[in-house]
C-alpha positions as CSV (number, residue, x, y, z in Angstrom):
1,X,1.6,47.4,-19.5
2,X,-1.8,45.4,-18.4
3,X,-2.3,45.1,-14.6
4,X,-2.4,41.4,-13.0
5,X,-6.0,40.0,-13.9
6,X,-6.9,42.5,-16.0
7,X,-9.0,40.4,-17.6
8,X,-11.3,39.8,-15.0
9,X,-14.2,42.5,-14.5
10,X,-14.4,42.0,-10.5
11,X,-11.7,41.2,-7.7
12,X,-13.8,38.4,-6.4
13,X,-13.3,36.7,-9.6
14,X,-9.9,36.0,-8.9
15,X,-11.4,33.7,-5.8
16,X,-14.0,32.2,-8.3
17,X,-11.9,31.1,-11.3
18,X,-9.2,29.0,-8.9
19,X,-8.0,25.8,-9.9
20,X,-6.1,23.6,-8.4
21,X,-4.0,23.0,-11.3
22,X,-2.3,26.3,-9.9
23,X,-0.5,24.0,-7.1
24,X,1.9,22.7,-10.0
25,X,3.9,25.9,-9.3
26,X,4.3,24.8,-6.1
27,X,5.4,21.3,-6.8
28,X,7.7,22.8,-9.2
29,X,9.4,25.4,-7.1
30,X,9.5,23.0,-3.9
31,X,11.2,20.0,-6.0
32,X,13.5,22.9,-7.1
33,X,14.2,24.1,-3.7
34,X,15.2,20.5,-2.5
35,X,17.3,20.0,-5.5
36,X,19.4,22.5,-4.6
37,X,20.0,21.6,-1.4
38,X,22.3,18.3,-2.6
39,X,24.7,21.0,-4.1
40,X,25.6,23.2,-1.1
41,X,29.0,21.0,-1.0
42,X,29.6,23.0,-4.4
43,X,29.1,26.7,-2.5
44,X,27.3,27.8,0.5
45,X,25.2,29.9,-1.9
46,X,23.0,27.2,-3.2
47,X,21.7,26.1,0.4
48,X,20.6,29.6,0.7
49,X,19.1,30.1,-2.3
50,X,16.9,26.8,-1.8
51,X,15.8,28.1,1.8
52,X,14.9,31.0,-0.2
53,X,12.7,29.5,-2.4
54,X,11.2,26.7,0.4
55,X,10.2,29.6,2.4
56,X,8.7,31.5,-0.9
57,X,6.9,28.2,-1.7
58,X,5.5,28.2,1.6
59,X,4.2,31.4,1.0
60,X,2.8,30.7,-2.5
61,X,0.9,27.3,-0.8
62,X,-0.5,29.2,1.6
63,X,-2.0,31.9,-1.0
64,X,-3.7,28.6,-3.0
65,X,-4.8,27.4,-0.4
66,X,-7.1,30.2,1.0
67,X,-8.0,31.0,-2.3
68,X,-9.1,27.4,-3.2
69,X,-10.7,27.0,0.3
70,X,-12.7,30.4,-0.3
71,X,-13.9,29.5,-3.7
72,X,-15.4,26.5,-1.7
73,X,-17.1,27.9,1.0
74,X,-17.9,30.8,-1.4
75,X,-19.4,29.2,-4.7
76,X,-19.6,26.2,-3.6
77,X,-21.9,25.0,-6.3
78,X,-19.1,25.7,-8.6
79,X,-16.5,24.5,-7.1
80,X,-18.0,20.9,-6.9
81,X,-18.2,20.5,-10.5
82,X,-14.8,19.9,-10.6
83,X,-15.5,16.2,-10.0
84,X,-17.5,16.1,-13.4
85,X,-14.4,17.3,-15.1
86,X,-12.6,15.1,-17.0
87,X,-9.0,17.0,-16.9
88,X,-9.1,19.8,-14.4
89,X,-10.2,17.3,-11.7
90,X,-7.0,15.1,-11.9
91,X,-5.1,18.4,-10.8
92,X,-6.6,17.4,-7.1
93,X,-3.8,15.3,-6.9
94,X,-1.1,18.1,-7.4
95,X,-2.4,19.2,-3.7
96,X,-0.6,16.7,-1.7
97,X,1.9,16.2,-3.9
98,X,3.3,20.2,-3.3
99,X,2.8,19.5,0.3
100,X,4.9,16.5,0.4
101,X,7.5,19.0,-1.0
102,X,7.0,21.4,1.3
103,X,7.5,18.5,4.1
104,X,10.6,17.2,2.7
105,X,12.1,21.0,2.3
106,X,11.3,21.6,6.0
107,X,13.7,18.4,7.0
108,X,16.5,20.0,4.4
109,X,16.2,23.5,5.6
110,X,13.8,24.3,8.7
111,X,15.7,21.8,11.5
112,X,18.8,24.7,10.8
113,X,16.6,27.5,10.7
114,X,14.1,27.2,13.5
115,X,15.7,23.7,15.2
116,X,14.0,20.3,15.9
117,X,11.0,21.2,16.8
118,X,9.9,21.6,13.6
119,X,10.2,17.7,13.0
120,X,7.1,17.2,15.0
121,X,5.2,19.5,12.9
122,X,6.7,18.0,9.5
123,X,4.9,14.8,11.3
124,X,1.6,16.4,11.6
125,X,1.6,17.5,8.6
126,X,2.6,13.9,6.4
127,X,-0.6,12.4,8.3
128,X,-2.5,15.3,6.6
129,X,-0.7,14.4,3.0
130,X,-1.7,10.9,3.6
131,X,-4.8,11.5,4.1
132,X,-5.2,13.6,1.3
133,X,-3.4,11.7,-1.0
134,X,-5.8,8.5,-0.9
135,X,-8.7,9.8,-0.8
136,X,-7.3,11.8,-4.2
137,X,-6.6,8.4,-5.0
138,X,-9.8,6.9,-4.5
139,X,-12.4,9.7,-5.3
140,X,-11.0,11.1,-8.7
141,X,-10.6,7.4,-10.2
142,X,-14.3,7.1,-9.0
143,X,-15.8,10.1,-10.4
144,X,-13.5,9.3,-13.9
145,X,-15.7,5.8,-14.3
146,X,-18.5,7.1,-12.9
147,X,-19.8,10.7,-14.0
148,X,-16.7,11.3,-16.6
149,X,-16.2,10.8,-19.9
150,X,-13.0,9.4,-21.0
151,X,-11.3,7.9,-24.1
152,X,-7.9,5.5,-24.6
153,X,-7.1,8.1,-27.7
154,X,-7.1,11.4,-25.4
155,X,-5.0,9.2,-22.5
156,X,-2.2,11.2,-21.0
157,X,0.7,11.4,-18.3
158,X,-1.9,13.2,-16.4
159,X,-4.1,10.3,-15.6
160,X,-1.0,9.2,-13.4
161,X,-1.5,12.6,-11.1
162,X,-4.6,11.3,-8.8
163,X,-2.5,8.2,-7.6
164,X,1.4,9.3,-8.0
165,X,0.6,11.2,-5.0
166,X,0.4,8.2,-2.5
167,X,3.9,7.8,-3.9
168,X,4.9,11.0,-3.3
169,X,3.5,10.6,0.5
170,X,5.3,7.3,0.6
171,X,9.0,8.7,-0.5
172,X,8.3,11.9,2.2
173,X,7.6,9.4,5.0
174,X,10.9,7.7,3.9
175,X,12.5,10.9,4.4
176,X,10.8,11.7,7.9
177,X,11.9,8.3,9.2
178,X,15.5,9.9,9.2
179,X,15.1,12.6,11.4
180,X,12.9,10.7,14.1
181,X,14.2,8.0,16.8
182,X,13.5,4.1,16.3
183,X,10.1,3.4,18.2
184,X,6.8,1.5,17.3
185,X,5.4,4.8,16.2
186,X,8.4,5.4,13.9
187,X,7.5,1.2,12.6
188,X,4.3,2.6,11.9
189,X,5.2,4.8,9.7
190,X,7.3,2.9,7.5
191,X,4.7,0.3,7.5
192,X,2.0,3.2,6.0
193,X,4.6,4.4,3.7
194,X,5.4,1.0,2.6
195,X,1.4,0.2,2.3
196,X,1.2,3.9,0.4
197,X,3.7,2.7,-2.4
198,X,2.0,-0.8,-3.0
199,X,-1.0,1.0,-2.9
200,X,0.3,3.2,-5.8
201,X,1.3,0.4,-7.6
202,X,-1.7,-1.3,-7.5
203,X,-4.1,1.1,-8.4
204,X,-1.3,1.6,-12.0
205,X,-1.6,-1.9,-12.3
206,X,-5.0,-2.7,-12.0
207,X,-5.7,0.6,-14.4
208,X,-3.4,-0.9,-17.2
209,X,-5.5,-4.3,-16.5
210,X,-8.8,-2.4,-17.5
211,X,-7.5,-0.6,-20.2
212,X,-6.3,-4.1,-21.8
213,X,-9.9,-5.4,-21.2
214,X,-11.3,-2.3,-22.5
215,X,-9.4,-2.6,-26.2
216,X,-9.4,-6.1,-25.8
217,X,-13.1,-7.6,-25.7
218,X,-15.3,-4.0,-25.6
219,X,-16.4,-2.7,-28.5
220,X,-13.3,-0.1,-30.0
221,X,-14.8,1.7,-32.4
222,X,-12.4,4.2,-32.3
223,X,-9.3,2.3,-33.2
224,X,-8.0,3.1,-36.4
225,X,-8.7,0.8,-38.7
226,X,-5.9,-1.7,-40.7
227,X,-5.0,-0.5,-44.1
228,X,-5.1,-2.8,-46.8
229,X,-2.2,-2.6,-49.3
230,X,-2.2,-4.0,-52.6
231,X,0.9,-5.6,-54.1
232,X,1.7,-5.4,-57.3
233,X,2.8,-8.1,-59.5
């Protein structure tokens, strides 16, 4: 059996070849942990076994994260041309989006394992998603019309990543609201998350306008052309 990273002829490499596309594992596991969290009424078991997995998603964030920070203060020439990229670049927005589940998994799970004082720190760190999330939101749109080349043919689901994640922030603030008391700080946060999921909307909206203008009145070469049929008669 091949070692881990076999493939790679030095250690460091490991540090040099990170993407961020590597923080869909934790978007997957943390969604997974919070899941199961609506079926401990079935058995006791399943509240475990989603603390389990918060806490192991914790862990696996944590490991991204130094590794993505490294590659940027290590090659940071590299690491920048991820904004020329027309794919790997819209993985920036799977970033705020695991945190967010790592937010909404310390509500479910960390106020019974360490108490309310970890409600302070979820708080912290939303202001930190939020911030992430828009300027994901507004720099990887920018670099796609600016130094990226893109075309309606090769248009997928993951154009939606650099600007789902305000929504994401938006739906975690929701969540926070529950756990803190009803002041003008707690008004301010559902007027952000309200302003994040308008925001969200917007920027889908006004990307579907664009593309309308785009096949509409620019010049579509690439649009297949209509075949003509001959009847018979």
């Amino acid at each position: 059996m091949n070692k881990p990273f076999h493939q790679l002829p030095q250690w460091h490499d490991v540090i040099r070849q990170f993407t961020p596309n590597w923080f869909t594992v934790c978007m997957g596991t943390g969604i997974l942990s919070i899941i199961l969290a609506e079926f401990s009424a079935v058995h006791p078991m399943f509240w475990q076994f989603g603390a389990g997995l918060w806490l192991l998603n914790g862990l696996i964030f944590t490991l991204f994260s130094s590794l993505y920070a490294l590659r940027w203060l290590l090659y940071p020439q590299e690491a920048k041309q991820i904004f020329a990229h027309p794919s790997m670049s819209l993985f920036l927005g799977t970033i705020p989006m695991a945190l967010a589940t790592l937010i909404n998994g310390a509500l479910k799970y960390g106020v019974v394992l360490y108490g309310t004082a970890i409600i302070g720190i979820a708080e912290w760190v939303w202001y930190l998603d939020v911030l992430m999330a828009v300027m994901v939101a507004f720099v990887v749109p920018f670099c796609m019309f600016s130094c990226q080349r893109h075309q309606l043919q090769q248009m997928t689901a993951v154009w939606l990543l650099p600007i789902v994640a305000c929504e994401v922030a938006a739906a975690s603030g929701a969540v926070l609201l529950q756990h803190l008391p009803v002041t003008p700080h707690a008004v301010g946060i559902l007027f952000g998350s309200s302003v994040h999921d308008k925001f969200h909307r917007a920027l889908v909206l006004s990307g579907f306008f664009f593309l309308k203008i785009a096949s509409t009145f620019l010049n579509s070469s690439f649009f297949p052309k209509p075949i003509k049929r001959r009847i018979a008669i």
